[in-house]
Every structure is written in C-alpha cells, then in structure tokens.
N, C-alpha and C positions, 0 to 999 in steps of 0.2 A: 435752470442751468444758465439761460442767459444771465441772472443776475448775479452767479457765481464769475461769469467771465466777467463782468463788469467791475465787479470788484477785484481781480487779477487786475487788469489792466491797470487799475490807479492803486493800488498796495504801494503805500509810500515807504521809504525806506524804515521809518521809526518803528512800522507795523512789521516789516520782515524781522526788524532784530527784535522784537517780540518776540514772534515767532520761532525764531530759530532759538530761542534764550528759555523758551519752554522746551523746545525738544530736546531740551541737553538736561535738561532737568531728570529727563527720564518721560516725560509725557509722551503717551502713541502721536503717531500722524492722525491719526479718528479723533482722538480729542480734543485735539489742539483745532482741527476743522472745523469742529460742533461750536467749540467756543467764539472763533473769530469766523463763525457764519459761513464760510467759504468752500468748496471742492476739496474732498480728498488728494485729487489727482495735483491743484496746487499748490497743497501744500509738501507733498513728495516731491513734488520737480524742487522745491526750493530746498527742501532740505537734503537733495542729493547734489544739487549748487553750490551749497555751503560745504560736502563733505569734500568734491572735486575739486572749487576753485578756493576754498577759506574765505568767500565773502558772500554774504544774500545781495547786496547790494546790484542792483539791474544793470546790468554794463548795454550803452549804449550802442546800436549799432554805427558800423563805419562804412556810412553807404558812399560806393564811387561817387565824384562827383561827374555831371553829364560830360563828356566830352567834345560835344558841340553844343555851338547855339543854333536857335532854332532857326537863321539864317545861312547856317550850315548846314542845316537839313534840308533844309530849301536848295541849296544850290547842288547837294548829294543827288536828291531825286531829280530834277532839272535837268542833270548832266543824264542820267537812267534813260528819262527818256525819249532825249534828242537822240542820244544813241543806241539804240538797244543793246548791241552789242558789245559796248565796253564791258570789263570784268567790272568787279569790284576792289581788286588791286589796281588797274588802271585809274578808277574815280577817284583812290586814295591816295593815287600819286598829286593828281592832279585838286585835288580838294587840299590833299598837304600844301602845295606852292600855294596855292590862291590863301590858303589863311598864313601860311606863315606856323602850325601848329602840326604836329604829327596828326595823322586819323586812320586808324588802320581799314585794313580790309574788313575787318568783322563789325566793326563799327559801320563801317557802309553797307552792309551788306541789312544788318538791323536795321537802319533807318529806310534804306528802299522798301523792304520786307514790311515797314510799318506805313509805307503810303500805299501798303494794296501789291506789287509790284514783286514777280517771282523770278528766279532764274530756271526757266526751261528750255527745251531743245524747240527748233522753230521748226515749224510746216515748210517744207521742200517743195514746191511745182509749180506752174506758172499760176499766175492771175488768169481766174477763166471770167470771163466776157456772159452778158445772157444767152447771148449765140453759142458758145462753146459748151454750156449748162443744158440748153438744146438739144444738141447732136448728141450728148452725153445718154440723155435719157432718152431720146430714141433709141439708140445703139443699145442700148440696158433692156429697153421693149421688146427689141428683137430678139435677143438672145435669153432674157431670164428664165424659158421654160427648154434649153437645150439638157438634152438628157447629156450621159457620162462618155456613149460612145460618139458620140459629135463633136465634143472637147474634144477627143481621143485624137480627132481628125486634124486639130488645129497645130502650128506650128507659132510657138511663141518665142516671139524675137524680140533683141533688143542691144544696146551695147550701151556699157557705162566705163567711165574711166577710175585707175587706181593709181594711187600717188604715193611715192615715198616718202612725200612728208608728212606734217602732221594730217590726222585723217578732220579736214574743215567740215564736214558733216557733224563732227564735235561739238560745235560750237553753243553755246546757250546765247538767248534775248532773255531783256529783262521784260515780262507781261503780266497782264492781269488776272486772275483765276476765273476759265471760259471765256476768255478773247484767243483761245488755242488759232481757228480760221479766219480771225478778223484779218482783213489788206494787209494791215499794217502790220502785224506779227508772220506775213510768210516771204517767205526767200527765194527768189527766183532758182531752180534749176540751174544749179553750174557747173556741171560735172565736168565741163569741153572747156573750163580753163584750167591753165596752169600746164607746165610738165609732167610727163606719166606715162603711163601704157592705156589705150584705147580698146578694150576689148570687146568683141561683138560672140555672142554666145545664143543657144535655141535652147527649148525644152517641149519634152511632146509627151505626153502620157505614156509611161512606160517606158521612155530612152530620152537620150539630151543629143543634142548634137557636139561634135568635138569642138572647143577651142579654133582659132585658127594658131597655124604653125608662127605666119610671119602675122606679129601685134602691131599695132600701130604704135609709134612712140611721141608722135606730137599729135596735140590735139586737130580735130576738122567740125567744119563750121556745121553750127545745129541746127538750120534751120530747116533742114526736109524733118527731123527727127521731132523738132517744137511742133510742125505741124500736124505731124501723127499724131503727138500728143493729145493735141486738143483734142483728137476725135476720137482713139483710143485706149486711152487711161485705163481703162478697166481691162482691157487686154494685155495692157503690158504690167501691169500689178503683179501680176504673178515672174516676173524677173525682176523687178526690185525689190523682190523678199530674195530671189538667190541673190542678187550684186548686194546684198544686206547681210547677208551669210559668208559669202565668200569673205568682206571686209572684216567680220569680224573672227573666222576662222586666221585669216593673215596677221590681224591685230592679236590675236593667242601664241604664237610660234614662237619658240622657246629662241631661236635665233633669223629675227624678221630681215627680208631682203634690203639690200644695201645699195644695189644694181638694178638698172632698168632690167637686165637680160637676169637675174635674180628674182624678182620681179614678176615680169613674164613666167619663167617655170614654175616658181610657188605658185601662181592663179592657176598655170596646168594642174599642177596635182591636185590643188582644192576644188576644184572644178573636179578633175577624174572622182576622188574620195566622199564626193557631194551623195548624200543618201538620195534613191531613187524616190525613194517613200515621201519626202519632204516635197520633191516635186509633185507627184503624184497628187498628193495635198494641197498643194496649191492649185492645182488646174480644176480639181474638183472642188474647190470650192469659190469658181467663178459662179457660177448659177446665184449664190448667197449674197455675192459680193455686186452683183447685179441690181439685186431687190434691196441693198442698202443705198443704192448708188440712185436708184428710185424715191426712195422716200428722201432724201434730201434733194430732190429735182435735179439732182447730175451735179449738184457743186461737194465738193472735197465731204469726203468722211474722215472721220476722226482714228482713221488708223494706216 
C-alpha cells in the first residue's frame, strides 16, 4: 500500500490522461488498476475528478500565504506576555500600528497558542507567604476530623462586593498549560475596588442569615478582611461558592439591575431563593476540603 501511495503522489499528468482515456473506452476501474500497478481507490477518486470537474489534471492547492513574519510573531507573543491580560484584539490593534499591516485577532490568537501560551481565567487571592502556608495547615490540623454536628455549630461569614458593570472576575491571562498557581498567573483579591454594593452575608447548616437591610454602596478598606484571610481561607470557602452563585444567578436575569437600589434587591431575592441544600453542601464538605488543603501544605488548591 505504501507503494501504491507513492505512485499517487507522482502520477504525472501524461499518465492520468492515460488513464482516464481507457476508462472511456469502457475499461472497469479494476482493470485499469491491474494494468498501471496502482490502488483501486486511486484510480476512482480520479475518474470521479474527471466526471465532476472535466479534467484529471491535479489542481494545485492555493495555500494562504503566512500573514506575519516571524518577527511578528515575536513581537505578538512579547506583547502576551509583558501583559497577560491584553486580549487578542488589543495585541492586534497594536501589532496592526507597529507593522503598518492589518493582523487580526485570530491570527494573534494562533500564534500566542503556538508559543505554549493559553487564554484562561486567573487564580483570585492573595500571595501567601511560608508563614501564611503554616497557619493554613495547622488550622486544616485542627479541624480535619470535625464531625457534621460541629460544622453545624459554626457561623460562616464573609462579605464581597457586586458591581454593575462588567463582572472583572471575567477577565482571562494569557498562561502556560499547569502554571494555573504560579506568582505570576494569580491576581490579587479586589473585590473592595471600584463602585457597587458591599454586601456582608452568614450561612450555618441548615439556615443563612438575612442580608442586611441598609448595603453599603461604596467600598471599605480590606485590610482586617486580607488578614482573616490568611489565616482562614478554608473557612471562608464555603461563601465564595455562594458570592460565586449569587454572581452568576444576577448575570442570568432576563432584565439585570441598572441601579445601585436595583442592585441591592436582586441580591435580596437571590440570596432569599438561594437552595438550602447548596449550602448545606458546602459546609459539609469542609472536613475534605481540609485534607486537600493538607496535602498541598496550606498553599492554594486547584479549585
């Protein structure tokens, strides 16, 4: 078979109109194969060529030519990844002026994608410290063999902010495939900039606490909150799958608020409508979330 494809590939043109000039004769396709040595199968594809186009003749393909040089490509991924965060319509605006040449987005977008280089969503939370990786896996120590009614007991707090503009938890970096936790692919925690509603919310096994009435509507400073952080993370996990929920129930709403006080009530209701069961879920399975937060000695897991 190999040496059937060998002979496809160089069939010069003198030999196809051979070819084609016995099957008109009335010769099968089988005979005509036997004779000039070759594949059944190439000799059908040619003479179903000749019934379609009226020539055997090989029509060259008409391959794009590159649209950058490979000093365009250079400067494509360059730009990637000084900034992670440009799009790929940004790179092409700016790749456009620097050459003088149009280069679309999907042309940037291929050549990043060919130095290694992906668009995904970045790791949210602070840079933790060996000190902060510490306290983490202690805290994990303590608590990883707590039975269901002890969660039961605990009151999980937290507050994050909602924005009427676009939701910048959106955003994609350009990065490596498994540099997901490296430094440089995560994004500090910034929920406390920008204009919004600041909402503070509880959940406890088996009931949540209510919203409060009056929301904050400008942001306050994080720093009692960054310091929990470090030392809680695993406790407060279980409200940033609700504030994860709640965003994406808001981002579904067939007519999204417009108004801060718009705003504020749609988080009331999706907060009220918020399944029990979902929390529940989550608090029960801190014990787990524990033992993961253990085997990677208290720095960031992969979810």
């Amino acid at each position: 078979m190999a040496n059937n494809q060998s002979v496809r590939l160089h069939l010069d043109a003198f030999t196809r109109g051979r070819i084609i000039g016995k099957l008109e004769e009335g010769r099968s396709v089988t005979s005509v194969a036997a004779e000039f040595g070759i594949a059944h199968s190439i000799v059908s594809r040619l003479w179903r060529q000749f019934q379609t186009t009226g020539t055997a003749i090989r029509g060259f393909s008409s391959v794009r030519p590159r649209g950058t040089t490979p000093a365009d490509d250079q400067y494509i991924v360059l730009q990637a990844r000084r900034n992670r965060r440009q799009t790929a319509e940004k790179i092409s605006r700016h790749t456009t002026q620097a050459t003088g040449r149009p280069i679309s987005r999907f042309t940037v977008a291929r050549r990043v994608h060919g130095s290694g280089l992906f668009a995904r969503r970045p790791v949210r939370c602070v840079p933790l410290t060996p000190a902060h990786r510490r306290r983490r896996s202690l805290w994990c120590r303590e608590h990883r063999n707590w039975r269901d009614n002890e969660w039961g007991r605990v009151l999980f707090t937290d507050e994050s902010r909602f924005s009427l503009s676009r939701d910048s938890h959106r955003i994609l970096i350009w990065r490596e495939r498994g540099s997901r936790n490296h430094p440089s692919n995560i994004i500090e925690n910034d929920r406390y900039g920008g204009r919004g509603v600041l909402v503070w919310g509880g959940i406890m096994l088996g009931s949540r606490t209510d919203l409060p009435s009056s929301t904050q509507v400008q942001s306050t400073g994080p720093v009692i909150v960054k310091r929990f952080f470090f030392h809680m993370c695993v406790f407060l996990e279980a409200l940033w799958h609700v504030w994860d929920f709640l965003g994406r129930r808001l981002a579904a709403r067939t007519l999204p608020p417009v108004t801060i006080r718009e705003l504020r009530l749609a988080l009331q209701d999706e907060w009220a409508a918020m399944p029990q069961q979902l929390i529940d879920t989550l608090i029960l399975s801190m014990g787990r979330r524990c033992e993961t937060y253990l085997a990677v000695r208290g720095d960031h897991i992969p979810y």
